[in-house]
Each structure stands twice: as C-alpha cells, then as structure tokens.
Backbone as CSV, one residue per row, in Angstrom:
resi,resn,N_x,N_y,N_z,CA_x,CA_y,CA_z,C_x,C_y,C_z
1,UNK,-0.932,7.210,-0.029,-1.742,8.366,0.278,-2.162,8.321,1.756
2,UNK,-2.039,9.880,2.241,-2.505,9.866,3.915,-4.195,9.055,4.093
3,UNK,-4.677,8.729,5.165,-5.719,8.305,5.441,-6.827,10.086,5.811
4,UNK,-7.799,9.764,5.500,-8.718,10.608,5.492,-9.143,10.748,6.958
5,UNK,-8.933,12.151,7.576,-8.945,12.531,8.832,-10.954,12.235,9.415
6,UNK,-11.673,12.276,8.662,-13.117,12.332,8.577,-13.318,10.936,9.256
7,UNK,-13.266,10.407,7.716,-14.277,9.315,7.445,-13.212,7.595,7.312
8,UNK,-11.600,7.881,7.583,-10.963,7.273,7.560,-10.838,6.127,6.682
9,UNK,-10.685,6.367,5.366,-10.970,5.955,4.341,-9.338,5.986,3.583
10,UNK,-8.718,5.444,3.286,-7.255,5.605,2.225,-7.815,6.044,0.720
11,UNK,-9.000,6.470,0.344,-9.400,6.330,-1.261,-9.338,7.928,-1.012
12,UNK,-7.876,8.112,-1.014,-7.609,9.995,-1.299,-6.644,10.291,-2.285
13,UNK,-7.310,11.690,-3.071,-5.827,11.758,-4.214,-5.299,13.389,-3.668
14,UNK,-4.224,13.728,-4.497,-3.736,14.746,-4.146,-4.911,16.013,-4.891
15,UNK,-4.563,16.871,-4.603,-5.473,17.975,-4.991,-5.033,19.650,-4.506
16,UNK,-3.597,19.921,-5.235,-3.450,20.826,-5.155,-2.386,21.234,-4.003
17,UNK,-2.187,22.493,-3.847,-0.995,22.984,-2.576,-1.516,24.500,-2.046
18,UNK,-2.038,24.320,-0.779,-2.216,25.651,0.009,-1.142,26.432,-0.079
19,UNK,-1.685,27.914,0.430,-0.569,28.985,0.366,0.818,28.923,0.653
20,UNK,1.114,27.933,1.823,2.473,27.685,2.229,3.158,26.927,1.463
21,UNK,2.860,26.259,0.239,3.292,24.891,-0.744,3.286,23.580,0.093
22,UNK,2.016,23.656,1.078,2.134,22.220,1.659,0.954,21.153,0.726
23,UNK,1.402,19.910,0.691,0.502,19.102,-0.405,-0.929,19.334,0.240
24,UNK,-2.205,19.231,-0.418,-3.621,19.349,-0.119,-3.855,17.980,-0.780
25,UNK,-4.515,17.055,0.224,-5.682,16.072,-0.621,-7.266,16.221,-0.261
26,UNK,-7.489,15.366,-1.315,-8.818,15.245,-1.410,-9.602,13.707,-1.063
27,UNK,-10.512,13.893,-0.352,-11.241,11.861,-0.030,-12.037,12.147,-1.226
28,UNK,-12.073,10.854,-1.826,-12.920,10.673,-2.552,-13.906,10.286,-1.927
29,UNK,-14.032,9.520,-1.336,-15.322,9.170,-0.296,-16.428,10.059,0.261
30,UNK,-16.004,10.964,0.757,-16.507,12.237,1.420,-16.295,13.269,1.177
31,UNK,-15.619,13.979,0.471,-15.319,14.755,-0.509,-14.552,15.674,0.886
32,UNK,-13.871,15.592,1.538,-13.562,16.229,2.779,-11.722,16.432,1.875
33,UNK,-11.536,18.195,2.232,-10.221,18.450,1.766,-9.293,18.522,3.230
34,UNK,-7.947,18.387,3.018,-7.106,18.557,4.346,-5.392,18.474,3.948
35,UNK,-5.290,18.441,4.651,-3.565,19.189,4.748,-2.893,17.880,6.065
36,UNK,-1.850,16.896,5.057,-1.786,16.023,6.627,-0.969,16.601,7.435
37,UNK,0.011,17.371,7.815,0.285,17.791,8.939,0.001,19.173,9.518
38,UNK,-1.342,19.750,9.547,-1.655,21.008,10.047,-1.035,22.013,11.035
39,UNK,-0.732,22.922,10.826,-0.077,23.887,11.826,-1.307,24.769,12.177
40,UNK,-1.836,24.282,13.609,-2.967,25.453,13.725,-2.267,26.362,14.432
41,UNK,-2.247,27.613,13.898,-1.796,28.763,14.261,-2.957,29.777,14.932
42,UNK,-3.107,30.140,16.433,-3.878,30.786,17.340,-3.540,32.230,16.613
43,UNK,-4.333,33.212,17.080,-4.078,34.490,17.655,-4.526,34.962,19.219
44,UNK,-3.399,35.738,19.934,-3.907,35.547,21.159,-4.853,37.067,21.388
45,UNK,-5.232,36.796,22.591,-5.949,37.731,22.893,-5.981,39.602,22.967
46,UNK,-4.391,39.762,22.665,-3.506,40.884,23.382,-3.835,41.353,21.589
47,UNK,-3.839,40.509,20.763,-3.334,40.579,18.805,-5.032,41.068,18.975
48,UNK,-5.781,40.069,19.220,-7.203,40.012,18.361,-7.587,41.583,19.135
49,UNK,-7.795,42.290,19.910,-7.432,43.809,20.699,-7.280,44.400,19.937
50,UNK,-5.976,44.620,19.333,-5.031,45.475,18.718,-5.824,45.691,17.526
51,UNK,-5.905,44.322,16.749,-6.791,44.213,15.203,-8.304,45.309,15.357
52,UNK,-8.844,45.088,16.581,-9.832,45.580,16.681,-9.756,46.845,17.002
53,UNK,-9.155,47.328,17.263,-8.551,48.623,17.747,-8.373,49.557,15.727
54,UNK,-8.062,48.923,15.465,-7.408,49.336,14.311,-8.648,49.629,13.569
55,UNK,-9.325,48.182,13.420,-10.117,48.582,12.367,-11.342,49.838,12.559
C-alpha cells in the first residue's frame, strides 16, 4: 500500500475508485483520502472568463 501523503504512515487500505477508475485510499491513521498519482488539472485564465461570461 502507497504511504500516506499527510501523516506518512503505510497503515492505508484501498477505498474505492474516483471518476476516472483511478484506485482511492484511505489512512487509517488520519483518516486523510487520496489518489497516489494525482493529475492536477488547472483552468486557465482565458476558460475561467468564458465560464463566467456564460453563466
């Protein structure tokens, strides 16, 4: 099991699959949920405009 991004702890179980079907765990320790290889995906400035424009 991945190590816990928090509290760095190995006492993590699996817990499920976010929207994309990537694995989700859970620390037992800290109760902290996460995804081990995250894709942070931005929106840029020109998008967040547009959105606002719209709504």
């Amino acid at each position: 099991m991945p190590q816990c991004p928090t509290c760095q702890t190995l006492h993590t179980v699996k817990n499920g699959h976010i929207h994309t079907g990537k694995q989700r765990f859970l620390c037992k320790q800290c109760g902290y949920q996460f995804v081990e290889n995250p894709t942070n995906k931005t929106i840029d400035a020109e998008t967040r405009a547009g959105i606002a424009r719209a709504a």
